[in-house]
N, CA and C atoms of all chains as a GROMACS GRO file, in nm:
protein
  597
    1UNK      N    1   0.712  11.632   5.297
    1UNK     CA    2   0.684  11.488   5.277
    1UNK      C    3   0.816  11.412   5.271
    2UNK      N    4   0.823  11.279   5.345
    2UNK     CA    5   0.923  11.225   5.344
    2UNK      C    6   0.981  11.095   5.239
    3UNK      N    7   0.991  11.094   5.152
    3UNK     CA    8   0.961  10.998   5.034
    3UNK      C    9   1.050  10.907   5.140
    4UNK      N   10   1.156  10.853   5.189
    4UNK     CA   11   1.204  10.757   5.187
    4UNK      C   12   1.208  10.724   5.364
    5UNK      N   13   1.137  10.621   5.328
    5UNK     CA   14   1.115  10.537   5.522
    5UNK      C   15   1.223  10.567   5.558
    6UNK      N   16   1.235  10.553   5.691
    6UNK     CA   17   1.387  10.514   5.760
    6UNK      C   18   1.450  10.376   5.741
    7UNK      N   19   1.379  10.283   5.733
    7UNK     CA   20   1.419  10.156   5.732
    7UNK      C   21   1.484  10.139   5.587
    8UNK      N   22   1.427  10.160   5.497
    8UNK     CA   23   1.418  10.199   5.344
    8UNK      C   24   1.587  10.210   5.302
    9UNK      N   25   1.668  10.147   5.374
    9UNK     CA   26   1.797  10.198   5.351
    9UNK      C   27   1.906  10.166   5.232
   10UNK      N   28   1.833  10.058   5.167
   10UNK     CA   29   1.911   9.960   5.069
   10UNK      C   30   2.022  10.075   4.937
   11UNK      N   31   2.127  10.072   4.959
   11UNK     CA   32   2.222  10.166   4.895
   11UNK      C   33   2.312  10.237   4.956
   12UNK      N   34   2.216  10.305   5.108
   12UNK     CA   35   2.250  10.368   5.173
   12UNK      C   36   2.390  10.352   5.239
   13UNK      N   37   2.535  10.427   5.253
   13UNK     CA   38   2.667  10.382   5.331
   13UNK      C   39   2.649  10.300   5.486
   14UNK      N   40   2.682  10.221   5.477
   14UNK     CA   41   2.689  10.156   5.658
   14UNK      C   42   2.802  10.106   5.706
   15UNK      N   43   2.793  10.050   5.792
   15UNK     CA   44   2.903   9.985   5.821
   15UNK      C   45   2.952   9.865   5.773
   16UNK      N   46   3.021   9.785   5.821
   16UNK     CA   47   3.060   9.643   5.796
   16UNK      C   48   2.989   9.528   5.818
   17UNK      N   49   2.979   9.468   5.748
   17UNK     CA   50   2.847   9.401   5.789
   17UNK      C   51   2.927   9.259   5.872
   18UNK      N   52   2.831   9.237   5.980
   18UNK     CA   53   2.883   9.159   6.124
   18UNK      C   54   2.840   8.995   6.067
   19UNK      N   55   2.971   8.907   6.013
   19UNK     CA   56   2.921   8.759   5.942
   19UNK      C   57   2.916   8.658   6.089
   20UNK      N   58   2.980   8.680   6.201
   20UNK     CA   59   2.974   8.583   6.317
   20UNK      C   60   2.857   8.577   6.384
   21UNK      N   61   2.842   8.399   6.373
   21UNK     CA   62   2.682   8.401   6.444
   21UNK      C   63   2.632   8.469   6.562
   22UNK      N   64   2.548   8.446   6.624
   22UNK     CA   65   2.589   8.473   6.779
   22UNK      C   66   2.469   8.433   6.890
   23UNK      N   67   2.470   8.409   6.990
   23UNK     CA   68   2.359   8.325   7.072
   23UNK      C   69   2.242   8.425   7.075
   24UNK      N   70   2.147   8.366   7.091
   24UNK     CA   71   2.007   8.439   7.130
   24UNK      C   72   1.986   8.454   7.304
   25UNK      N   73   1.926   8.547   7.333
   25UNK     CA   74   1.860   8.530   7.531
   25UNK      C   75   1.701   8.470   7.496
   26UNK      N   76   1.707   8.434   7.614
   26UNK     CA   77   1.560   8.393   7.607
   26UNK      C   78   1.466   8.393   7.578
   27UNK      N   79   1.459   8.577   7.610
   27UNK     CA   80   1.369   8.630   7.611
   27UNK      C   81   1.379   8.647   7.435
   28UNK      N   82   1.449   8.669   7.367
   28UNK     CA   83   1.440   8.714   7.210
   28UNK      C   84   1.400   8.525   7.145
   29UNK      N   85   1.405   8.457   7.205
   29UNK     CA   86   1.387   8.325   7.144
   29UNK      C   87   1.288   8.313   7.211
   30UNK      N   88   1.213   8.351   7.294
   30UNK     CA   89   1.020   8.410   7.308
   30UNK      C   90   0.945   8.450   7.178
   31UNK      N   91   1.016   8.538   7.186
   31UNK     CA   92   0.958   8.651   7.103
   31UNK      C   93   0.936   8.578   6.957
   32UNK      N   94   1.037   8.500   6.907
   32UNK     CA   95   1.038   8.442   6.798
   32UNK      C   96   0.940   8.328   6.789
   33UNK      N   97   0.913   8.285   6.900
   33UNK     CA   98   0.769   8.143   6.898
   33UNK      C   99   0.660   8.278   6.886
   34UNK      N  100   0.621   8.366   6.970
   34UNK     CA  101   0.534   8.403   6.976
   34UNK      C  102   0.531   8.437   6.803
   35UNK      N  103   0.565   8.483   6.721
   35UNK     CA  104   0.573   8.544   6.617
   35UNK      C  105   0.521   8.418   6.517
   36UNK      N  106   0.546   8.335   6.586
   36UNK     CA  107   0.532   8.187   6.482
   36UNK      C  108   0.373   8.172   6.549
   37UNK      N  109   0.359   8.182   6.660
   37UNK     CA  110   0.274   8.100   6.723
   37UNK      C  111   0.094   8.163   6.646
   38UNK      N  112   0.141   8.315   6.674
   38UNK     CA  113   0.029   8.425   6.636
   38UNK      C  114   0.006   8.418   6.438
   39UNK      N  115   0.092   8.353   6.391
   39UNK     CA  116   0.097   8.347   6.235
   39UNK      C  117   0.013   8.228   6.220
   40UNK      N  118  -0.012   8.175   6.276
   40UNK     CA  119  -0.128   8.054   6.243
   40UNK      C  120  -0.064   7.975   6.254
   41UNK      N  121   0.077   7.920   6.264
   41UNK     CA  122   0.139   7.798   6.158
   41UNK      C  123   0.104   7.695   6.255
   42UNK      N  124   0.082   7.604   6.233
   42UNK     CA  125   0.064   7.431   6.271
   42UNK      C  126  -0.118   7.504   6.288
   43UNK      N  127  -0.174   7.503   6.215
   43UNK     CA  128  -0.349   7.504   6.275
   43UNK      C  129  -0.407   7.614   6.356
   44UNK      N  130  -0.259   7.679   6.419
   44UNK     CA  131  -0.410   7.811   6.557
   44UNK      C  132  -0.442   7.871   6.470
   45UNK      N  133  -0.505   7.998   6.496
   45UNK     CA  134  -0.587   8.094   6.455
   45UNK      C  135  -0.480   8.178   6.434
   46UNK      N  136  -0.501   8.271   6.313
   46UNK     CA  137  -0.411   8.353   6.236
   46UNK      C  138  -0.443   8.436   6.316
   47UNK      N  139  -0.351   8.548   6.363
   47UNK     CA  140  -0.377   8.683   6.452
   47UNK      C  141  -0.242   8.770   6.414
   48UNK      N  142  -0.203   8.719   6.277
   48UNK     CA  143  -0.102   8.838   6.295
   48UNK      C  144  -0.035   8.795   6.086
   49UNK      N  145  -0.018   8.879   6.045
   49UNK     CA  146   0.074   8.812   5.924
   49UNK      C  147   0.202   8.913   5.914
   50UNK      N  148   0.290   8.849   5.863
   50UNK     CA  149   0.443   8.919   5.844
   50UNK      C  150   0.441   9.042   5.792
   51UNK      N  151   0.309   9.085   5.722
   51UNK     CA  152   0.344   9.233   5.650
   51UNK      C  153   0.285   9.330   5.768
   52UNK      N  154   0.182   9.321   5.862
   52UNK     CA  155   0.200   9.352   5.969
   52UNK      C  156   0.257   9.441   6.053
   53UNK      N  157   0.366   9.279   6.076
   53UNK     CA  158   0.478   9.293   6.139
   53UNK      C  159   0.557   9.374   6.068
   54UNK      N  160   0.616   9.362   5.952
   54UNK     CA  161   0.631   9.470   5.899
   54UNK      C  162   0.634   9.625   5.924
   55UNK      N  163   0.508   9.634   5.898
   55UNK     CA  164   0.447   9.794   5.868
   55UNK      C  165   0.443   9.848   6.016
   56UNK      N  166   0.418   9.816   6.121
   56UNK     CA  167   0.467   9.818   6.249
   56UNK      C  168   0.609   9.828   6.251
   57UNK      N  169   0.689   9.777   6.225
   57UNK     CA  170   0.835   9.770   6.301
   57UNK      C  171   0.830   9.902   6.168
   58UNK      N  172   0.824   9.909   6.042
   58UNK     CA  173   0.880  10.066   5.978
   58UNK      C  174   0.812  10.171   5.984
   59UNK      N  175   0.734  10.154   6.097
   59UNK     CA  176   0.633  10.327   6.163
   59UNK      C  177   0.736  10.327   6.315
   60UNK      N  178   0.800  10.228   6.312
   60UNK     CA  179   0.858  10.333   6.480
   60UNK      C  180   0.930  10.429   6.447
   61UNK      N  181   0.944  10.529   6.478
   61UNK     CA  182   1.000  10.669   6.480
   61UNK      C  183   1.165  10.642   6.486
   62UNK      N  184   1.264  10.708   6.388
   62UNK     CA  185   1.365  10.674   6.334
   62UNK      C  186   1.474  10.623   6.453
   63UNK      N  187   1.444  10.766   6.524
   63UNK     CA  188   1.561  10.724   6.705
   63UNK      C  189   1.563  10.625   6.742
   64UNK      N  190   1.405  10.571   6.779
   64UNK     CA  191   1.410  10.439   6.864
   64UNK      C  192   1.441  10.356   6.734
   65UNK      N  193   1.379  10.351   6.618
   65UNK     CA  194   1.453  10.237   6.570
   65UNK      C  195   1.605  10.184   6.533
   66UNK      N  196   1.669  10.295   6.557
   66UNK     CA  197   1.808  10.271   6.549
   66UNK      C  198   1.874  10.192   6.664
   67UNK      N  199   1.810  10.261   6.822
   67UNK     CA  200   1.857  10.241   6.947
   67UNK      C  201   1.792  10.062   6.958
   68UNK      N  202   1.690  10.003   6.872
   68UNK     CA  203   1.658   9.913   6.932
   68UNK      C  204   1.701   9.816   6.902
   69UNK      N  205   1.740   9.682   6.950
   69UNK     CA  206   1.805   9.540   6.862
   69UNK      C  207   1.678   9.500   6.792
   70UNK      N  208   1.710   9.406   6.720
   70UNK     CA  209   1.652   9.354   6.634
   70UNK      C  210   1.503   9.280   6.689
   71UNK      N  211   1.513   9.182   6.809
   71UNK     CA  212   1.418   9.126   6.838
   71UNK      C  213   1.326   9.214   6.937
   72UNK      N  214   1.392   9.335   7.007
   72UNK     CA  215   1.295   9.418   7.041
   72UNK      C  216   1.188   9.497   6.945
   73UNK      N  217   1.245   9.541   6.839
   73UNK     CA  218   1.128   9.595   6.702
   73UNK      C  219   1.054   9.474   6.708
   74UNK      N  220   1.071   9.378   6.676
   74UNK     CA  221   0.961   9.244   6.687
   74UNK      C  222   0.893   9.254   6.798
   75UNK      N  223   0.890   9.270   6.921
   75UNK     CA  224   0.834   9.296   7.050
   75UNK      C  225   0.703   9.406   7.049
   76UNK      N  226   0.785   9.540   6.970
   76UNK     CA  227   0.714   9.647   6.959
   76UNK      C  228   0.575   9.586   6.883
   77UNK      N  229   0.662   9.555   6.759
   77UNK     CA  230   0.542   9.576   6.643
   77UNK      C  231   0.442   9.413   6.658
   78UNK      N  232   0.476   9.381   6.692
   78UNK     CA  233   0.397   9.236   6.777
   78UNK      C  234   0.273   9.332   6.861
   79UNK      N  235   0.291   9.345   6.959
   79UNK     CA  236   0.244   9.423   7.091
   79UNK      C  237   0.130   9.516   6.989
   80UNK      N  238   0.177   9.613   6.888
   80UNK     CA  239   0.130   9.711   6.844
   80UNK      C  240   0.024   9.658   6.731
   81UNK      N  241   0.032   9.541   6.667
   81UNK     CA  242  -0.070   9.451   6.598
   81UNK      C  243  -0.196   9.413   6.710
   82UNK      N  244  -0.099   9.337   6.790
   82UNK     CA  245  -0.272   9.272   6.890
   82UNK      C  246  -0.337   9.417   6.954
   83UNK      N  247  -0.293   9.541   6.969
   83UNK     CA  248  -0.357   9.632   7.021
   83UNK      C  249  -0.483   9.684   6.870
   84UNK      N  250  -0.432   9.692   6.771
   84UNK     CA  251  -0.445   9.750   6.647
   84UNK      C  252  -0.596   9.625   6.606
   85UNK      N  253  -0.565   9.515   6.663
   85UNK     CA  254  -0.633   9.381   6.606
   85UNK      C  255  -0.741   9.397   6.741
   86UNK      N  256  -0.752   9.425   6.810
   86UNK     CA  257  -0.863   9.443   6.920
   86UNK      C  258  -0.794   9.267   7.008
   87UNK      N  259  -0.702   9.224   6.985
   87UNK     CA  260  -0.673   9.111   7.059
   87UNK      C  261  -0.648   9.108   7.197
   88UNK      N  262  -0.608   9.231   7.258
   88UNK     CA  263  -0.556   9.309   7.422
   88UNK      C  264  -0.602   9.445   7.391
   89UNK      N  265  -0.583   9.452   7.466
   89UNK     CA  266  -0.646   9.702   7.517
   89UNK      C  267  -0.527   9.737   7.550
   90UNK      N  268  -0.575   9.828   7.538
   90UNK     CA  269  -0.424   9.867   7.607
   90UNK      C  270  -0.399   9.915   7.739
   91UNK      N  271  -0.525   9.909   7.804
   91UNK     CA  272  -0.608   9.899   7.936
   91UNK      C  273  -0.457   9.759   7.990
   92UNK      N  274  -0.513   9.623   7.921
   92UNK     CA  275  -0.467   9.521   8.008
   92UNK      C  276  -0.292   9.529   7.947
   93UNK      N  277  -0.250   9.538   7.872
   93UNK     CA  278  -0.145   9.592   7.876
   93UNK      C  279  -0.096   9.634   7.958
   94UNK      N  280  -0.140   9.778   8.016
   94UNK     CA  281  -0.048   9.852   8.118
   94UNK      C  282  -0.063   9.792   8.228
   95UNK      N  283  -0.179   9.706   8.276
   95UNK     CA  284  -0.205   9.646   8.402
   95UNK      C  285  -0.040   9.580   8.380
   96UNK      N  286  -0.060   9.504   8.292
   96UNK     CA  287   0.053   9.353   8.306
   96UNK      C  288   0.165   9.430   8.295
   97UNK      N  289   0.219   9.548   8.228
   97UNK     CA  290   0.355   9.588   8.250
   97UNK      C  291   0.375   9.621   8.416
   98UNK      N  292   0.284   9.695   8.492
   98UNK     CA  293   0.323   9.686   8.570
   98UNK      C  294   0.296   9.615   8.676
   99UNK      N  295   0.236   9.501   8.666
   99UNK     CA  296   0.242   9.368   8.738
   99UNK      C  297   0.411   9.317   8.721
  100UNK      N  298   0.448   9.286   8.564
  100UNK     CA  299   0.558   9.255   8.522
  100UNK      C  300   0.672   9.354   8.616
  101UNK      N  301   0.667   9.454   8.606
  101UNK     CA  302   0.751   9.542   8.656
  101UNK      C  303   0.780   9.513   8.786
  102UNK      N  304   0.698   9.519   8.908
  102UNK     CA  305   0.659   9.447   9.012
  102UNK      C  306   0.725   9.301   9.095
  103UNK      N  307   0.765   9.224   8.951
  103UNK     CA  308   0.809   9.120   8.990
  103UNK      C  309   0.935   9.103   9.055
  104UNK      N  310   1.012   9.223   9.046
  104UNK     CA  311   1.155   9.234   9.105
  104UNK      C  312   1.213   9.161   9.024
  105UNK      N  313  -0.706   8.611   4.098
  105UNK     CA  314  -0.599   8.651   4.080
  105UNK      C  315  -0.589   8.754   3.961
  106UNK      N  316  -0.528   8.876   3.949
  106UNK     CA  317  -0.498   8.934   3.842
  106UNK      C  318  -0.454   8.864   3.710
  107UNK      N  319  -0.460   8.925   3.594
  107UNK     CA  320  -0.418   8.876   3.491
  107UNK      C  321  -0.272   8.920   3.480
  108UNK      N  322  -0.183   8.829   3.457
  108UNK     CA  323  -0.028   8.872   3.467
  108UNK      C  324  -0.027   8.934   3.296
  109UNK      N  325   0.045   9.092   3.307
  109UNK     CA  326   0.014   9.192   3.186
  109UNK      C  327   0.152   9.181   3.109
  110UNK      N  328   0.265   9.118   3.164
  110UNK     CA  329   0.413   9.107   3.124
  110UNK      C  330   0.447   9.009   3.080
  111UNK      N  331   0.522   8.987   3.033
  111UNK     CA  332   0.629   8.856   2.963
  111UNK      C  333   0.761   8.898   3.011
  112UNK      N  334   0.791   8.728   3.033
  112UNK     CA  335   0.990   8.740   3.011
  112UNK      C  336   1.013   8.852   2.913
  113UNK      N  337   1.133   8.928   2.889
  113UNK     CA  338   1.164   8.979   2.803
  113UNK      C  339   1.106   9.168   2.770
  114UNK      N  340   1.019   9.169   2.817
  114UNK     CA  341   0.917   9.327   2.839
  114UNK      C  342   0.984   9.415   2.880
  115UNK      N  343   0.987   9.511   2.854
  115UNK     CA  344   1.052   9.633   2.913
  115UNK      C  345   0.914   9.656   2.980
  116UNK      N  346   1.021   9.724   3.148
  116UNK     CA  347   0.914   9.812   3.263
  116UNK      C  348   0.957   9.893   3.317
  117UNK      N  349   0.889   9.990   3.339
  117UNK     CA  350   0.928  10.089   3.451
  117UNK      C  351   0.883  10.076   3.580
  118UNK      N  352   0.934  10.154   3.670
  118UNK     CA  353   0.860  10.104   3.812
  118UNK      C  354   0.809  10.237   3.853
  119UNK      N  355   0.704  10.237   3.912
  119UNK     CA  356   0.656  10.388   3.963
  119UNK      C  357   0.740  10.462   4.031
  120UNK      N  358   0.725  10.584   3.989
  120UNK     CA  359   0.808  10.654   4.116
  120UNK      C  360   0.735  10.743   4.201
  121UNK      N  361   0.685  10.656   4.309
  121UNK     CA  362   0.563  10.753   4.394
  121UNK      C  363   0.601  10.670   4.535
  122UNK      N  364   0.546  10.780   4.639
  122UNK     CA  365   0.633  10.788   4.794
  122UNK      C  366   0.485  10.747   4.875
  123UNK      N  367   0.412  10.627   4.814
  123UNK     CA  368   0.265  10.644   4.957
  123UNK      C  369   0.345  10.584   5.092
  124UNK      N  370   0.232  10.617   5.176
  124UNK     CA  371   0.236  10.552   5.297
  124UNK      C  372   0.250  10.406   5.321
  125UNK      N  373   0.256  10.387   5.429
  125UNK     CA  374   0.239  10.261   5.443
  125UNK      C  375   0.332  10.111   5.438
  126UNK      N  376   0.267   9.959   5.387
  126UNK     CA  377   0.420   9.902   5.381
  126UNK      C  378   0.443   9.862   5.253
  127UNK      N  379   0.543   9.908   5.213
  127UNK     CA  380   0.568   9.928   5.053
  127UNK      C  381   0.692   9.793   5.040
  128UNK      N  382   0.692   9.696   4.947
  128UNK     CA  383   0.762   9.607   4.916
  128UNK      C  384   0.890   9.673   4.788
  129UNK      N  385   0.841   9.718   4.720
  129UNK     CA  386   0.905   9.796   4.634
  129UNK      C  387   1.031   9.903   4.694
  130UNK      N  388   1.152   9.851   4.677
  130UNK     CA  389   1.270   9.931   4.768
  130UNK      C  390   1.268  10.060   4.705
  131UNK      N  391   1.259  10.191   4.780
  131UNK     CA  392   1.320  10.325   4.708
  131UNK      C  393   1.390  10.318   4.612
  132UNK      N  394   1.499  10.225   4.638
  132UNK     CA  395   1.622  10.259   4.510
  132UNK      C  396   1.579  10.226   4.371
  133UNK      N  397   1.470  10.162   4.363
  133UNK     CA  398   1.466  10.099   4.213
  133UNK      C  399   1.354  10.200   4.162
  134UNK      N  400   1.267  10.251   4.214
  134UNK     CA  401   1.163  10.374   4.222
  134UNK      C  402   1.182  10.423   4.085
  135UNK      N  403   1.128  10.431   3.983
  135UNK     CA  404   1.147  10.521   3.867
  135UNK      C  405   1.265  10.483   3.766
  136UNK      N  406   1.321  10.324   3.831
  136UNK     CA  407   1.396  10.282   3.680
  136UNK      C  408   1.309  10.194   3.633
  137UNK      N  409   1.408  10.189   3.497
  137UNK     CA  410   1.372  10.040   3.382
  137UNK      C  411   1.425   9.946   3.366
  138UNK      N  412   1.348   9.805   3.355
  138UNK     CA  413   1.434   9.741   3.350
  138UNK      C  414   1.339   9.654   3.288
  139UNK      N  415   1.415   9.512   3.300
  139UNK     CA  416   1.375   9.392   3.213
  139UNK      C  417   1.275   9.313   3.276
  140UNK      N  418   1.185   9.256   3.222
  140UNK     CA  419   1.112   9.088   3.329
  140UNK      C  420   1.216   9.014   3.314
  141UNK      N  421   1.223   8.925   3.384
  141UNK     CA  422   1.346   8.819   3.389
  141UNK      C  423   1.206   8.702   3.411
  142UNK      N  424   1.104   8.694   3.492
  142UNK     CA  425   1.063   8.599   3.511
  142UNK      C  426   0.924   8.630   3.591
  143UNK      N  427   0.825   8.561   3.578
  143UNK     CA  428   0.719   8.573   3.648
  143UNK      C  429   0.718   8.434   3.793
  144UNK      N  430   0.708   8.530   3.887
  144UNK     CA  431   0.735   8.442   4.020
  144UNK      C  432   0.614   8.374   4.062
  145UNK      N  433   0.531   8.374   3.965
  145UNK     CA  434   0.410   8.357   4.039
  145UNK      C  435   0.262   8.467   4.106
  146UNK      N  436   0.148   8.434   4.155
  146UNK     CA  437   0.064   8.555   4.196
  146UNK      C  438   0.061   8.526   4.334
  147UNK      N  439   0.069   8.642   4.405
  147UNK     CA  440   0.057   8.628   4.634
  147UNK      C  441  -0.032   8.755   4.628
  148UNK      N  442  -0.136   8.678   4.734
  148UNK     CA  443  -0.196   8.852   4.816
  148UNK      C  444  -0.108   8.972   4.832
  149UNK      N  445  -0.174   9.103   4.780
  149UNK     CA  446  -0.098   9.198   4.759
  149UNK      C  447  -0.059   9.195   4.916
  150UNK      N  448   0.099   9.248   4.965
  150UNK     CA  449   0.135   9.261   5.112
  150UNK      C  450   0.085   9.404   5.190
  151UNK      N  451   0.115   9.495   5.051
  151UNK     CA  452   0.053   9.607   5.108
  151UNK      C  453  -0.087   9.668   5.175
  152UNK      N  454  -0.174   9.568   5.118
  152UNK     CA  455  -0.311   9.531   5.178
  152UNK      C  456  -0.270   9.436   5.325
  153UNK      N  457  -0.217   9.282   5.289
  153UNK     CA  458  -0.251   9.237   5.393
  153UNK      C  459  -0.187   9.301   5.523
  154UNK      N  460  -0.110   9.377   5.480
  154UNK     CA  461  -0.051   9.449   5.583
  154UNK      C  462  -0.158   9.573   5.690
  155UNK      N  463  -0.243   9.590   5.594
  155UNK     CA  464  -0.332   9.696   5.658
  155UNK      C  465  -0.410   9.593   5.664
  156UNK      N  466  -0.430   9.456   5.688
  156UNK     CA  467  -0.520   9.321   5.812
  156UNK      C  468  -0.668   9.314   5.671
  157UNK      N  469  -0.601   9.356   5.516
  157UNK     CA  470  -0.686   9.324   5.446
  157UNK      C  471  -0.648   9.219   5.411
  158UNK      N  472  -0.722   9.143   5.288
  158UNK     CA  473  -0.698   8.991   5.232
  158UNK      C  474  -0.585   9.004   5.150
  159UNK      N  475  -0.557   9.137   5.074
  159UNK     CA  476  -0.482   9.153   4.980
  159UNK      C  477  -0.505   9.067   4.863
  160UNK      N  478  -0.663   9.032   4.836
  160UNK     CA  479  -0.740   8.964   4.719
  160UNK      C  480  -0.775   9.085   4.591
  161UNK      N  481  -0.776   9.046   4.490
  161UNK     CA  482  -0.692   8.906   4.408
  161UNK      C  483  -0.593   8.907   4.418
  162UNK      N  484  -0.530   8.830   4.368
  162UNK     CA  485  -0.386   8.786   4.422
  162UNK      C  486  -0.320   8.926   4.302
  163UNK      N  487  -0.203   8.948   4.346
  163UNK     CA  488  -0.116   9.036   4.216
  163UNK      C  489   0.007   8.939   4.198
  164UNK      N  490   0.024   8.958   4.005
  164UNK     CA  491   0.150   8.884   3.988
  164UNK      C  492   0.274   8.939   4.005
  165UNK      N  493   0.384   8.893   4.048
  165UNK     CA  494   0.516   8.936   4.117
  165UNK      C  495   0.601   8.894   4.015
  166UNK      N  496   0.675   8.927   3.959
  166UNK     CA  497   0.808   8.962   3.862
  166UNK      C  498   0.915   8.968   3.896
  167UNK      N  499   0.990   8.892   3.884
  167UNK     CA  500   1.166   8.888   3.898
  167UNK      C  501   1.240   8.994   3.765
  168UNK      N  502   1.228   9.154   3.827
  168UNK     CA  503   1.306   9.247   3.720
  168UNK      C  504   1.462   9.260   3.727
  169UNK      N  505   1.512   9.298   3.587
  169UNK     CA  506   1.657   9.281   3.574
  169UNK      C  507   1.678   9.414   3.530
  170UNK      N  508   1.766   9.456   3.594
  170UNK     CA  509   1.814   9.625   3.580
  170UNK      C  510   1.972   9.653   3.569
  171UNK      N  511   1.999   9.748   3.486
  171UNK     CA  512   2.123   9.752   3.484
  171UNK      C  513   2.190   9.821   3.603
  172UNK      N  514   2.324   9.858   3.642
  172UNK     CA  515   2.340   9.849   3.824
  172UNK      C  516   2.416   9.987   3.772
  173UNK      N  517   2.455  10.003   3.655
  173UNK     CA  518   2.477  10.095   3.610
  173UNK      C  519   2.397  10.238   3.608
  174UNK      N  520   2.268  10.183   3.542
  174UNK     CA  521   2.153  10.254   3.561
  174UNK      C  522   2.114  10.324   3.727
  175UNK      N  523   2.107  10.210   3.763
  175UNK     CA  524   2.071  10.244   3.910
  175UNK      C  525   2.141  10.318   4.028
  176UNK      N  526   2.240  10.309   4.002
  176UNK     CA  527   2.329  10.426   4.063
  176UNK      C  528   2.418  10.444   4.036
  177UNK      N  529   2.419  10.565   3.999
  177UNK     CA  530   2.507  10.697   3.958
  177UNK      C  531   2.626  10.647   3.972
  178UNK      N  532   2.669  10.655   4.105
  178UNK     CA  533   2.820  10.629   4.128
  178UNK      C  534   2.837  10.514   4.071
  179UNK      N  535   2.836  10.396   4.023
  179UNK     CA  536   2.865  10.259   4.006
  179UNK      C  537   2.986  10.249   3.953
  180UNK      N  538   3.075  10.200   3.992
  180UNK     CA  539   3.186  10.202   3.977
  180UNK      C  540   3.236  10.051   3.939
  181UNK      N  541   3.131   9.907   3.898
  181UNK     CA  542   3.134   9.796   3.874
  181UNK      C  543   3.163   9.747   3.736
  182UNK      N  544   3.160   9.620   3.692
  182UNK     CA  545   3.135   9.634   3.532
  182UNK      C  546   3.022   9.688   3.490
  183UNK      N  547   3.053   9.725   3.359
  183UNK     CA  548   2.936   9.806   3.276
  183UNK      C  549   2.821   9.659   3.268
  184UNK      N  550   2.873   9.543   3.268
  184UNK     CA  551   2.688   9.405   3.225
  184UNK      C  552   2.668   9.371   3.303
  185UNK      N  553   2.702   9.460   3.480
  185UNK     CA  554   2.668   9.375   3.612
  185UNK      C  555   2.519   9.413   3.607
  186UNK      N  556   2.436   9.349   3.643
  186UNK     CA  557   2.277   9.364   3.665
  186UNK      C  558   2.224   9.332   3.835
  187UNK      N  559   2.143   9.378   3.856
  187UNK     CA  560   2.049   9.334   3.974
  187UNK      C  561   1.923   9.296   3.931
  188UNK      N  562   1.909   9.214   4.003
  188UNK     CA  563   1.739   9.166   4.041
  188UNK      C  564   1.648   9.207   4.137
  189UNK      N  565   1.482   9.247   4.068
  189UNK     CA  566   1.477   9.302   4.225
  189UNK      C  567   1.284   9.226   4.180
  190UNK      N  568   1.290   9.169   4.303
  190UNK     CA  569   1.117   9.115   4.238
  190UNK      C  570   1.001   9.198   4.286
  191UNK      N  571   0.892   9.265   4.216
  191UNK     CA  572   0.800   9.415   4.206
  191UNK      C  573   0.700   9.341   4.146
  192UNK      N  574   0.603   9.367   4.258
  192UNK     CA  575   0.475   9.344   4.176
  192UNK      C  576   0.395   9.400   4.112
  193UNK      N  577   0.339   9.340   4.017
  193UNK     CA  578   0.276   9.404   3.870
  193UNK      C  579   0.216   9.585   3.907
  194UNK      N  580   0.147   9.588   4.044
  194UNK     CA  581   0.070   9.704   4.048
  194UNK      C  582   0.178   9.807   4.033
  195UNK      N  583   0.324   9.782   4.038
  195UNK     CA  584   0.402   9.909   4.045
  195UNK      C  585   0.495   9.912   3.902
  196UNK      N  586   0.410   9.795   3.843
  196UNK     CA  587   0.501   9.802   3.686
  196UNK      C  588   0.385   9.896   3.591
  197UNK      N  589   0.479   9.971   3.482
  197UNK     CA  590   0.452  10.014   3.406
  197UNK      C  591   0.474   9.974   3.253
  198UNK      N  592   0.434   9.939   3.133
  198UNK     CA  593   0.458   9.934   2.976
  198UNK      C  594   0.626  10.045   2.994
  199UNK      N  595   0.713  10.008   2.936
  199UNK     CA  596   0.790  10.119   2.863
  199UNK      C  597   0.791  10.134   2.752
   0.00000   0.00000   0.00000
């Protein structure tokens, strides 16, 4: 049994911690409306809440979560809620990745 | 909402148990004692709404004060430096 998540790190030695801001891509300043958009805020329909998001981004398996930036775990555990929430299949999922893929 | 069971001033312990799931309660504080400093108010438990429940009744949340001393071993700080760490009631214990 593993008492302590991976994420779970608070104490733990790291590195230096990085104080310079730094720009966002697009695509991660997507990701961040969608996250707003699916939380209900201004009136839509709630389809997602932060603990969630959460509990998703600290079940990915330790490797990838190290290898991934920050707004990709948001991607994951986004993606892995609306599958979990019956909101997409995972049927139309794979269609659209590789439609997406496709696009050159 | 739960009935808040603490006061400013109470001594607590915090559980020291490893479930699944999404736990708000950081490892490191797991099985110390420490002080209420303050009642933050009552929120849907997260660990429910996290599993897409309501996390109803609400649980009350606690601003605890711990010595940093206590909390880890190595501490090499002043002996009256403290941390804060805010734990909700379901993982406080009477000391």
């Amino acid at each position: 049994m593993i008492e302590r998540s991976h994420h779970d790190m608070g104490g733990l030695p790291a590195g230096k911690v990085e104080r310079s801001e730094h720009d966002y891509a697009d695509w991660e300043r997507r990701v961040d409306a969608l996250m707003v958009l699916l939380s209900g805020i201004k009136g839509a329909q709630k389809l997602l809440t932060v603990d969630e998001l959460r509990k998703n981004i600290e079940t990915i398996g330790p490797e990838a979560y190290d290898k991934m930036s920050y707004y990709e775990r948001w991607v994951v555990s986004i993606t892995q809620t609306m599958l979990q929430r019956g909101v997409i299949t995972t049927e139309e999922l794979a269609r659209k990745m590789v439609e997406v893929k496709h696009r050159g | 909402m739960v009935e808040a069971k603490f006061q400013p001033g109470d001594r607590v312990k915090v559980m020291k148990a490893y479930p699944l799931g999404h736990i708000r309660t950081p490892y490191y504080i797991r099985g110390c004692s420490g002080v209420v400093e303050r009642i933050c108010g009552a929120f849907p438990n997260p660990e429910e709404l996290a599993q897409m429940r309501s996390g109803l009744p609400a649980q009350p949340l606690y601003r605890v004060r711990f010595s940093q001393a206590e909390v880890w071993p190595d501490y090499r700080g002043g002996r009256g430096d403290t941390i804060d760490v805010e734990i909700f009631q379901h993982w406080l214990d009477k000391e």
